[in-house]
C-alpha positions in Angstrom: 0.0 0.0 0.0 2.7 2.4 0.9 4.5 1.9 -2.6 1.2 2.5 -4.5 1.5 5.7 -2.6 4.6 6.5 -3.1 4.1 5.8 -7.0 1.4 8.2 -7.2 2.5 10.6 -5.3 6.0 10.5 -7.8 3.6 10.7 -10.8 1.8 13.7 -9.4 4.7 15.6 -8.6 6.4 14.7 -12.0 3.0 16.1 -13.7 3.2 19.4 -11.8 6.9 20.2 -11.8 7.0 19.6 -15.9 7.4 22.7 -17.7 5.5 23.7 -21.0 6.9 23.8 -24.0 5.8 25.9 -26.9 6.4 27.3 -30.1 5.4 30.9 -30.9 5.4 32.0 -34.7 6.4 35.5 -35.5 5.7 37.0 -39.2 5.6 40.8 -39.6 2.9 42.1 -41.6 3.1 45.4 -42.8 2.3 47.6 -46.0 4.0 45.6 -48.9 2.1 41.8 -47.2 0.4 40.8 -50.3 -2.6 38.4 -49.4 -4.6 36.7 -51.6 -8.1 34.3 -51.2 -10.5 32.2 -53.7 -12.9 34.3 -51.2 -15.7 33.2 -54.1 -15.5 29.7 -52.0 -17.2 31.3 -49.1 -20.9 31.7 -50.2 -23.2 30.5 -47.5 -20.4 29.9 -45.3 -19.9 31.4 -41.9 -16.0 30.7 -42.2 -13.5 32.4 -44.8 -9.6 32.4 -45.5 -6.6 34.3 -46.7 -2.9 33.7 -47.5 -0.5 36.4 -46.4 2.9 36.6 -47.7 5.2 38.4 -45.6 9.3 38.3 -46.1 9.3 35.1 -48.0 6.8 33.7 -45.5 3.4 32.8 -46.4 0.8 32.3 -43.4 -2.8 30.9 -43.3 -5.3 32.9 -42.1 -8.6 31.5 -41.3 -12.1 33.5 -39.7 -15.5 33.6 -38.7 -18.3 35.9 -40.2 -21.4 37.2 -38.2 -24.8 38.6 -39.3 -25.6 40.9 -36.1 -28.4 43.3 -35.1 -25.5 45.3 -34.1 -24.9 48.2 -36.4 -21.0 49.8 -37.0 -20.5 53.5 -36.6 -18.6 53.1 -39.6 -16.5 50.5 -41.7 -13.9 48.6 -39.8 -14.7 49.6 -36.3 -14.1 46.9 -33.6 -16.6 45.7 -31.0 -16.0 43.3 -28.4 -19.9 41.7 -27.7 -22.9 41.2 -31.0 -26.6 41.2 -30.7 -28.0 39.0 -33.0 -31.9 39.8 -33.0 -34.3 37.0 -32.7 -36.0 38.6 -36.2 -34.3 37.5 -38.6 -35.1 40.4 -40.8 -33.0 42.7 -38.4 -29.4 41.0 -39.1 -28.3 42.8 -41.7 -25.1 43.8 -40.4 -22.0 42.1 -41.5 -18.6 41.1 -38.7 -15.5 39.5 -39.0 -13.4 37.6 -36.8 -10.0 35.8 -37.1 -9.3 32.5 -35.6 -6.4 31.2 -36.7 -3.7 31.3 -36.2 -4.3 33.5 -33.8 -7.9 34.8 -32.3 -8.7 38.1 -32.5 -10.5 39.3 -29.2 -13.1 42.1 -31.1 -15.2 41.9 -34.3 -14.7 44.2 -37.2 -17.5 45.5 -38.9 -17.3 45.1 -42.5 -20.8 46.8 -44.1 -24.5 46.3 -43.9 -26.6 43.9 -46.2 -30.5 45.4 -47.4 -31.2 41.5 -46.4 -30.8 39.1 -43.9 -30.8 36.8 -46.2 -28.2 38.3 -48.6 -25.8 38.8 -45.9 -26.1 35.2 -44.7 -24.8 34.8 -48.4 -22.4 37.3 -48.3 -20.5 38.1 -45.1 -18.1 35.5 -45.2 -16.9 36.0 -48.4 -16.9 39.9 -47.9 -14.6 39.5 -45.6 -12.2 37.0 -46.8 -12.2 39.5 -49.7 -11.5 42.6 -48.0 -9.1 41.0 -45.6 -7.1 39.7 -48.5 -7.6 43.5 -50.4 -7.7 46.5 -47.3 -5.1 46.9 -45.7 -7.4 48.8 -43.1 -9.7 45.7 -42.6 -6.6 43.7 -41.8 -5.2 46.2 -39.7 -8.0 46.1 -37.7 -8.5 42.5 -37.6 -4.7 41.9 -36.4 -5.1 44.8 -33.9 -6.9 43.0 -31.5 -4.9 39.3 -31.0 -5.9 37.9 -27.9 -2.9 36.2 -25.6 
């Protein structure tokens, strides 16, 4: 009994005195990162893509897109929470989101749809295509990495 003790008690400690290892990826994006997306693909889709080329080193980038209640005071501004309205009709307003490889902590806003059911078409590949093509949307998408 007092080994089985001692065994776990060697096994619990070797589980809580082991470090972490990992691997952190740094690519610098900046003005002349070209970034490119088949952002067609993303019809009806609430996830879109880019490739980013930076100093010889091309990156994934992979997102989310929203249809919200929640209106932008303008193109590209950040918000950390969404409404989405039980009416359907009243989500007209299209966000974007990165998740990979890196999540971004806030939502851009990338424009408004005349319907709900055009944006649900729309959004994703909206922003895939602006990520890949405005420097500002990216900007604003990268802005907000979360830790």
């Amino acid at each position: 009994m007092k080994s089985k003790i001692l065994i776990a008690g060697a096994i619990l400690c070797a589980i809580t005195t082991t470090g972490a290892h990992a691997v952190t990826k740094c690519v610098a994006f900046d003005s002349s990162t070209k970034c490119t997306s088949d952002y067609t693909q993303y019809q009806y889709h609430p996830d879109w893509a880019s490739t980013c080329t930076a100093n010889g080193v091309s990156t994934p980038i992979s997102g989310i897109a929203i249809c919200s209640s929640t209106k932008g005071a303008y193109q590209f501004v950040t918000a950390t929470e969404l409404d989405i309205s039980s009416t359907l009709d009243e989500n007209l307003n299209c966000w974007c989101k990165m998740t990979s490889p890196a999540a971004s902590r806030r939502w851009v806003f990338n424009t408004s749809y005349s319907s709900a059911g055009f944006c649900a078409r729309a959004c994703a590949t909206y922003c895939a295509d602006r990520f890949q093509g405005i420097p500002t949307m990216r900007s604003a998408i990268l802005g907000s990495l979360s830790d």
